[in-house]
C-alpha positions in Angstrom: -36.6 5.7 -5.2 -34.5 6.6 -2.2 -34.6 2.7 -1.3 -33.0 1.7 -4.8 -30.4 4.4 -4.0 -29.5 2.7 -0.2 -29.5 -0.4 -1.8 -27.1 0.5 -5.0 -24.9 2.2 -2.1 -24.9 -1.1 -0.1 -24.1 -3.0 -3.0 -21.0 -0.7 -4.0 -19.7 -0.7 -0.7 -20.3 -4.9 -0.3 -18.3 -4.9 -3.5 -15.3 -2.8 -2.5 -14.9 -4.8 0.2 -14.7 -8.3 -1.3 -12.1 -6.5 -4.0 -10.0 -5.1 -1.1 -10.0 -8.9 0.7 -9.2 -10.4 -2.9 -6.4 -7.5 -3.1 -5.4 -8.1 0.3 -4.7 -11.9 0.2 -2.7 -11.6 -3.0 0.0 -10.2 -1.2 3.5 -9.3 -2.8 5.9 -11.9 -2.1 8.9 -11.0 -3.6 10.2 -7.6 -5.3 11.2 -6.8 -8.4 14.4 -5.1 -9.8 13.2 -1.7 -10.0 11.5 -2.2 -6.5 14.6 -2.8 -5.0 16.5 -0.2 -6.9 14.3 2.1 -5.7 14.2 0.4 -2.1 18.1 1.4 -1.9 18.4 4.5 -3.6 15.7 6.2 -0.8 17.5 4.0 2.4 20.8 5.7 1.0 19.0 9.1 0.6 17.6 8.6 4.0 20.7 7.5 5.7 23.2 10.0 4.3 20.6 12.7 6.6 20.7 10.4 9.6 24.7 10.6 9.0 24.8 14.5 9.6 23.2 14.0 13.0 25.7 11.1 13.7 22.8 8.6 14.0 23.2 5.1 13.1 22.0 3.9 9.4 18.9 2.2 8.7 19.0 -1.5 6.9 16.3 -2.6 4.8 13.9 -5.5 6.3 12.0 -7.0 3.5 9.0 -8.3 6.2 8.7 -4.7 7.0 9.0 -3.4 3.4 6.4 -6.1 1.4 3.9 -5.3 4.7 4.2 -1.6 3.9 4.0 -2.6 0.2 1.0 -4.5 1.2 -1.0 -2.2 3.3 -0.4 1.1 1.0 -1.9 -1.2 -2.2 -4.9 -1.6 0.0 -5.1 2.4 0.3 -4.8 2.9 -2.8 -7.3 0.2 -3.7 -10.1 2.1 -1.4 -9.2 5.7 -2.6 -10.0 4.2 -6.2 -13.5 3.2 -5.0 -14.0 6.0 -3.7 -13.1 8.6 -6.5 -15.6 6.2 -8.4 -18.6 6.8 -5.9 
C-alpha cells in the first residue's frame, strides 16, 4: 500500500510538471486592452508616489512586463497543484 501511494505521488508531481512546461512555453505575446489599462493606471499610481520624493517616473517595458506576466502564471499554475494535493 505505501508503494501505490509513492507511486500516485510521483505520478502527480511528473504531471504538474509537464502542465507547468506546456504553460510555460505558451507564453503571452501580446496584451490585451484591459491588461494595459490596468498596466497604466498602477505605473501612474506608482509614479505620482515616486513624484513626492522628487524621483524620476518609471516607463513601462513590455519585455519586462509579459516576463513578469509569464513567470507569475507559472506560480499560480503550481499553487493550483498544490491546493489539489
Amino acid at each position: 500500500m505505501k508503494n501505490d501511494k509513492k507511486s500516485e505521488f510521483d505520478c502527480i508531481v511528473y504531471h504538474e510538471f509537464l502542465h507547468l512546461s506546456v504553460v510555460s512555453s505558451r507564453q503571452a505575446k501580446t496584451f490585451i486592452t484591459f491588461q494595459r489599462k490596468f498596466q497604466r493606471e498602477m505605473l501612474n499610481v506608482h509614479n505620482s508616489y515616486r513624484s513626492r520624493y522628487c524621483t524620476r517616473s518609471f516607463r513601462l517595458d513590455d519585455n519586462l512586463s509579459r516576463s513578469a506576466q509569464n513567470y507569475t502564471q507559472q506560480l499560480a499554475n503550481m499553487i493550483q497543484w498544490f491546493i489539489v494535493i
